[in-house]
N, C-alpha and C positions, 0 to 999 in steps of 0.2 A: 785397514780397520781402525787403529788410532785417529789417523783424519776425521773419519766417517764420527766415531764417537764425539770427535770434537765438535763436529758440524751439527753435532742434536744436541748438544750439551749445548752450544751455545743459541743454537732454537729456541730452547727451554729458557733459556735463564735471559735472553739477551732483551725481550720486552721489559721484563721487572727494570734489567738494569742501567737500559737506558731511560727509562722514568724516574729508576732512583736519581741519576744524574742531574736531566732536567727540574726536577722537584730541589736541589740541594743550590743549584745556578739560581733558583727562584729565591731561595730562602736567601743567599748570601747579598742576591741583588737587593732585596727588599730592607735587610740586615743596611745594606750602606746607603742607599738612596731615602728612604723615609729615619727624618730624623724622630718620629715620636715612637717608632719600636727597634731605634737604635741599640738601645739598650738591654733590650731583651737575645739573651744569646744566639745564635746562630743554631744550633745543637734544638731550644726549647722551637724553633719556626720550621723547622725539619718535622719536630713532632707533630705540632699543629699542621701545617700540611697534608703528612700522612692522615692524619686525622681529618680531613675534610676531604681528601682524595676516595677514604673508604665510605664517607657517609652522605655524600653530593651525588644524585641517580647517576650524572652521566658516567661518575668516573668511579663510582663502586664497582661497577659492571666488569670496570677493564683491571682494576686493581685484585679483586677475586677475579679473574679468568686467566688469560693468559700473560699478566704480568705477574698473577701469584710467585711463580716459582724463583722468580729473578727477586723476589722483591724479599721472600724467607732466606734467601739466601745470603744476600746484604746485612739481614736482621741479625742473620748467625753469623756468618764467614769476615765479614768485614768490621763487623762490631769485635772480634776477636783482635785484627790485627791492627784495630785502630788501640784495642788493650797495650798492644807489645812496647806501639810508638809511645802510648802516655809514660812508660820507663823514664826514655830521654829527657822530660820534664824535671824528673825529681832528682837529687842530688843528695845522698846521704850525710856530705858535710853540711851541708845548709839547715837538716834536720837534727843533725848534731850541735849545732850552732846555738838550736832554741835552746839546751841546758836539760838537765833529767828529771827538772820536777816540770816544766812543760812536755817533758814526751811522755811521763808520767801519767801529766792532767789528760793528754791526746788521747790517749790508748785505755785509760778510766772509762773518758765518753764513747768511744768508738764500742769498748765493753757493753756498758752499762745500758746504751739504749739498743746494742744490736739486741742483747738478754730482755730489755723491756717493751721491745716492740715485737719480739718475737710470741712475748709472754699474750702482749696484748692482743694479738692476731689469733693465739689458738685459745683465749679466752674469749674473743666472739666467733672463735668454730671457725674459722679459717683453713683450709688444706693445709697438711703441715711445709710443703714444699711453697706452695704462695706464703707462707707466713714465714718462710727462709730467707725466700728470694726479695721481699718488703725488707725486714730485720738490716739484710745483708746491703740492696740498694740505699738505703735511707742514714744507717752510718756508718759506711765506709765512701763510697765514690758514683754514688747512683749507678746510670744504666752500666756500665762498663763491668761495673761489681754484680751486677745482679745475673750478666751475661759469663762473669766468672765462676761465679757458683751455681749455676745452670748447666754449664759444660762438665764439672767434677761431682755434683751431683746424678747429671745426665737426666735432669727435666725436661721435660717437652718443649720443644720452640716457642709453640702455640701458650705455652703455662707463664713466659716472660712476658708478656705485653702488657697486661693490667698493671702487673709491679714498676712495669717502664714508661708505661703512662702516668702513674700517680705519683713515682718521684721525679717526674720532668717538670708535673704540673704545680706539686709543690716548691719543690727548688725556686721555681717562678714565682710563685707566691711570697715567696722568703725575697727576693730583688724587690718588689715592693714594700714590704711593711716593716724588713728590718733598719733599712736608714729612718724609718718615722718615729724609730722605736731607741735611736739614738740618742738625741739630746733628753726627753723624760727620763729615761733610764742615766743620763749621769754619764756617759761614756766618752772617755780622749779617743780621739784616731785611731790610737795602736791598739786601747781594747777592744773598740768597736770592729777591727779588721782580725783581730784575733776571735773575738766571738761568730764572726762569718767564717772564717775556714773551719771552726771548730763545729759550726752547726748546720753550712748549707749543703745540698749535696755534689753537685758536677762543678767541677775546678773553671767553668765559662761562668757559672750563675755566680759562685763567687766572686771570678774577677768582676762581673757586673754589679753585684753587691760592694764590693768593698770600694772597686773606685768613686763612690758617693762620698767619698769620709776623706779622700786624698790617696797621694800616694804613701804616706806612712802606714795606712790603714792598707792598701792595698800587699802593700810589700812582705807584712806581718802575715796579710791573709791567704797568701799563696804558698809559704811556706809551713803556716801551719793545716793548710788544706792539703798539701803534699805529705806530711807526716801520716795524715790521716789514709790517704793511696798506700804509701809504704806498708799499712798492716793490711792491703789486700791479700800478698801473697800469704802470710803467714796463719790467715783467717780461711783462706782457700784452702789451703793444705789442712789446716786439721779437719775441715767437714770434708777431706779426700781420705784421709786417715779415719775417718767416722764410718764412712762409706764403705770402706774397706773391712774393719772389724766387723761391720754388721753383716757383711757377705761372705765370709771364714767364719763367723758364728752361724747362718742361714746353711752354709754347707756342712758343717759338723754334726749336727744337729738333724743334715739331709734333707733340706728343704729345695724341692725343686725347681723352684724360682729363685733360686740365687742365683746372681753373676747372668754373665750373657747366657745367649744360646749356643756362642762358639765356646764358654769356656772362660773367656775373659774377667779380669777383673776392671772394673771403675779405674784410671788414673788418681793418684794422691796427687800430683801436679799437673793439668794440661799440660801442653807443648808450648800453649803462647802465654801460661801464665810464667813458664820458664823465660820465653823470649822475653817478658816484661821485665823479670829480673834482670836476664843480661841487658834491657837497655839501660837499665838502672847504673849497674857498674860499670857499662861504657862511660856514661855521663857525668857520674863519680871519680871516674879517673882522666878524664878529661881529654877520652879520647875521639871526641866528637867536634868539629870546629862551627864558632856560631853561626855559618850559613849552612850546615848539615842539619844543625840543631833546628833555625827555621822554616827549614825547608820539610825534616821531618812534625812541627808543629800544625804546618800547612796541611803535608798529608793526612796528620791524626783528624786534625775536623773535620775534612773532606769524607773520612773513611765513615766518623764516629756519625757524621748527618746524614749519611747514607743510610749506615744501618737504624740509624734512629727512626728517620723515614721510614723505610723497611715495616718497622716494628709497629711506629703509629697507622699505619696504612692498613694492619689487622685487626685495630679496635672499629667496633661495633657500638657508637653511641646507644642504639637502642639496649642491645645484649648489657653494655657498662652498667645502664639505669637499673637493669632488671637483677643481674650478679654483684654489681659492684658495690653495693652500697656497704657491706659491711667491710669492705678492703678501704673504702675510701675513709671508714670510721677511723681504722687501724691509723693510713696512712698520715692524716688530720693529729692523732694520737699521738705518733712516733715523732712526728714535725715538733709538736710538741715538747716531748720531751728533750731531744736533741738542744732544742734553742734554749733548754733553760739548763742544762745541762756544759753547756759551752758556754752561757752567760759566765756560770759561776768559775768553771777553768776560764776564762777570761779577765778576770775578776781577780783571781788569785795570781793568775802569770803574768801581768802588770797591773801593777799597782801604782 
């Protein structure tokens, strides 16, 4: 019986996921062979991909039919565990390193525009869980965050794709226009790479952003984009802790849509937002050696292009035009604010 289960399970799933595959070999080929979209991350031609796989007749067809299921599956399952790997990445000395009026100024911005894009989203009438999952994408770690509070919230699969579209498509936007936006504004290296980890969103868009300015700019801007990853967990956990109150309050009260149908409560911490942590302290304590470490970097993109893939492969150019316009206000908004927002913490933590 197990065998058997395995042999549909992998019926089911194994079309989606051998095209995620092929689709992620195309992005990386294209990534290193054409030097004029070198530059643009690996992660944002995943997306693009997906996105022209679901809206090109031949291969809508097959991406809604029978590669659907392999392909949600990527979107959710693999996007999680590429979460765990991004741990390895960060280094809590390194974060400690910037000093406490930069983690200070980190976690002000990370605040202040999650609170003001979230404000902006349900002031043009945005669902409140799309105007979470935007908020929460845009400043903290884009898709990776947006797929974190998606899982502790427990939104729709279907409910992440527009948010994961519009901060991939952003982020992208910010590789262009913020090196142009360098020398007018006045900015050394080290500001200019501190203003990109403070205001882009996916840790690829800003190594592409920052190395424009050199490696001092770069060097600054990984680790204060890492700071910014660090308050994923702790930002996860209270909307789990939110989540939680308000279904102990929904059952007191005797409401019968609280909690599952078995009974359950919400998680206050995933399972892989926990493995995130522990990659965290592995890599803190330097129990990881730098060919584990790259090797685990390898896998995280591979995982995170997959499910990116995945994710863009569900948008619907047409549906986008007809829904999307006011998400795309928000998200334009939020961009926004982040980048002036991280100017000025730029601005202030080097001088």
């Amino acid at each position: 019986m197990p065998f058997n289960r395995l042999t549909s399970q992998l019926s089911r799933l194994g079309p989606g996921l051998v095209l995620s595959v092929a689709a992620i070999g195309l992005a990386f080929t294209i990534h290193a062979v054409l030097p004029v979209v070198s530059v643009i991350p690996v992660m944002t031609l995943a997306v693009a991909l997906g996105l022209l796989s679901a809206n090109i007749p031949g291969t809508a067809v097959v991406v809604a039919g029978r590669a659907r299921a392999g392909l949600d599956f990527a979107g959710k399952h693999l996007m999680r565990a590429g979460i765990v790997l991004l741990g390895l990445k960060v280094s809590v000395w390194d974060v400690l390193g910037l000093g406490w009026l930069s983690l200070l100024l980190i976690a002000g911005v990370v605040l202040v525009s999650f609170a003001g894009t979230y404000g902006l989203a349900r002031l043009l009438r945005l669902p409140a869980d799309a105007s979470l999952l935007i908020a929460t994408g845009f400043s903290i770690c884009g898709a990776s965050a947006i797929g974190a509070m998606a899982a502790v919230r427990r939104i729709k699969h279907q409910d992440t794709v527009l948010p994961v579209a519009l901060v991939t498509l952003c982020g992208t936007l910010a590789i262009g226009v913020l090196p142009l936006l360098m020398h007018p504004l006045k900015l050394n290296p080290e500001q200019f790479g501190a203003w990109t980890g403070a205001s882009v969103h996916d840790v690829g868009q800003v190594v592409a952003t920052a190395q424009t300015a050199g490696t001092a700019a770069l060097a600054i801007a990984v680790v204060v984009k890492l700071t910014r990853v660090v308050l994923l967990a702790p930002i996860v956990a209270a909307a789990g802790l939110h989540q939680r109150v308000q279904h102990v309050r929904q059952r007191a009260i005797g409401a019968a849509n609280a909690g599952d149908v078995d009974g359950k409560f919400p998680p206050i911490v995933p399972l892989f937002v926990v493995g995130f942590i522990a990659m965290v302290a592995v890599r803190s304590l330097g129990w990881a050696s730098p060919e584990v470490l790259e090797a685990a970097a390898v896998a995280q993109d591979l995982l995170l292009a997959s499910a990116l893939f995945g994710l863009g492969s569900a948008v619907r150019v047409r549906t986008l035009i007809h829904t999307g316009g006011r998400a795309a206000l928000v998200a334009l908004g939020s961009w926004l604010i982040i980048a002036t927002l991280g100017l000025g913490a730029a601005w202030i933590m080097i001088r």
